[in-house]
C-alpha positions as CSV (number, residue, x, y, z in Angstrom):
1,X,103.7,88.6,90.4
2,X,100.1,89.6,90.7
3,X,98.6,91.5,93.5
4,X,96.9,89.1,94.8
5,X,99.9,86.6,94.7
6,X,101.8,89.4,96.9
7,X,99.3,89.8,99.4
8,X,99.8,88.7,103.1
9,X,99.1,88.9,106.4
10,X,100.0,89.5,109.9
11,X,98.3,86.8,112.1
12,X,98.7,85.8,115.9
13,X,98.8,82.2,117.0
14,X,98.1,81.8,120.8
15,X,99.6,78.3,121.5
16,X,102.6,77.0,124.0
17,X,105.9,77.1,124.8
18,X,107.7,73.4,125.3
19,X,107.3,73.8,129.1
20,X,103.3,74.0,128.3
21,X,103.4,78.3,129.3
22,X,101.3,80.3,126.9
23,X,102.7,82.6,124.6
24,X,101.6,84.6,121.6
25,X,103.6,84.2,118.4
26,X,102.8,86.6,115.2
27,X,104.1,86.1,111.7
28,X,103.4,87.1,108.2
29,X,101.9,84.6,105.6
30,X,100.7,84.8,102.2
31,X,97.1,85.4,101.9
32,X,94.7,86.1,99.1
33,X,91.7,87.0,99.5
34,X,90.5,83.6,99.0
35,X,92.7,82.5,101.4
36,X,91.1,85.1,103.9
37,X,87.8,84.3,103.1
38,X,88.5,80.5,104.1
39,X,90.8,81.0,106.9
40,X,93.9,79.4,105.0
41,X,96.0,81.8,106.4
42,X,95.4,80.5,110.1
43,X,96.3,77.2,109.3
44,X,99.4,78.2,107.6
45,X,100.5,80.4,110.6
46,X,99.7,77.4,112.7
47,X,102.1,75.7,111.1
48,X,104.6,78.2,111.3
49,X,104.3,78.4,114.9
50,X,104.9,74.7,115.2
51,X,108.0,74.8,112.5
52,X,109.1,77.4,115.1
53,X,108.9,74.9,118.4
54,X,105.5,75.9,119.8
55,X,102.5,73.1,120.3
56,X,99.2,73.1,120.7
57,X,96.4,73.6,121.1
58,X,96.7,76.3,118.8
59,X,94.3,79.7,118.0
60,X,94.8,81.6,115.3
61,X,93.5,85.2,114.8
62,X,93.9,88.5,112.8
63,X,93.3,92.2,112.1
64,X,89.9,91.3,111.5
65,X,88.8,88.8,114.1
66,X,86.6,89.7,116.8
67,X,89.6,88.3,119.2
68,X,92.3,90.7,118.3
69,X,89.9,93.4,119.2
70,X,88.7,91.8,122.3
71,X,92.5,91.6,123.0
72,X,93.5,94.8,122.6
73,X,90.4,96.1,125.3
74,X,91.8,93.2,127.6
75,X,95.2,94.3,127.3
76,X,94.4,98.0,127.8
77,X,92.6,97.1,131.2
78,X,94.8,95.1,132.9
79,X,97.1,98.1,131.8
80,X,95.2,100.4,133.5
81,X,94.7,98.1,136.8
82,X,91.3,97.4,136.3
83,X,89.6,93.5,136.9
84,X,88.8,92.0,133.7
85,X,85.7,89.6,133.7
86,X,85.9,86.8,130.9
87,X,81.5,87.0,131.0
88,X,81.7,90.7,130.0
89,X,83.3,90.3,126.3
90,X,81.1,87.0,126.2
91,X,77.7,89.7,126.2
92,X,79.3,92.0,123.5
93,X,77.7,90.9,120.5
């Protein structure tokens, strides 16, 4: 097996539980690089979400995404106690 046949990835699927709550699942999938550069890794962790019981609509981020970062300041935050406004991340580019 080649590198790039052993590669994968950690990606989060934001979709819903059965009772139509959100939840975050993560899994690992295979992913080349080619598969990075055209985002067949989110589709194949969208389907893992939904082999798993979850539904849509379904997002589907990683490491690299501009989400998972956003995330991680949102999550920090609310940690803290402090009021997260949606419009702020909306102005960080």
């Amino acid at each position: 097996m080649t590198q790039q046949q052993s590669q994968t990835q950690e990606v989060v699927v934001l979709c819903t539980k059965k009772d139509g709550s959100p939840v975050f699942h993560t899994c690992r999938v295979p992913a080349s690089d080619a598969a990075k550069l055209f985002g067949t890794h989110h589709l194949l962790a969208k389907q893992d979400a939904a082999t798993k019981g979850f539904e849509g609509p379904m997002l589907a981020f990683d490491s690299i995404d501009q989400a998972l970062v956003e995330l991680e300041g949102i999550v920090t935050r609310v940690a803290d106690g402090e009021c997260v406004e949606a419009a702020s991340f909306a102005l960080m580019d």
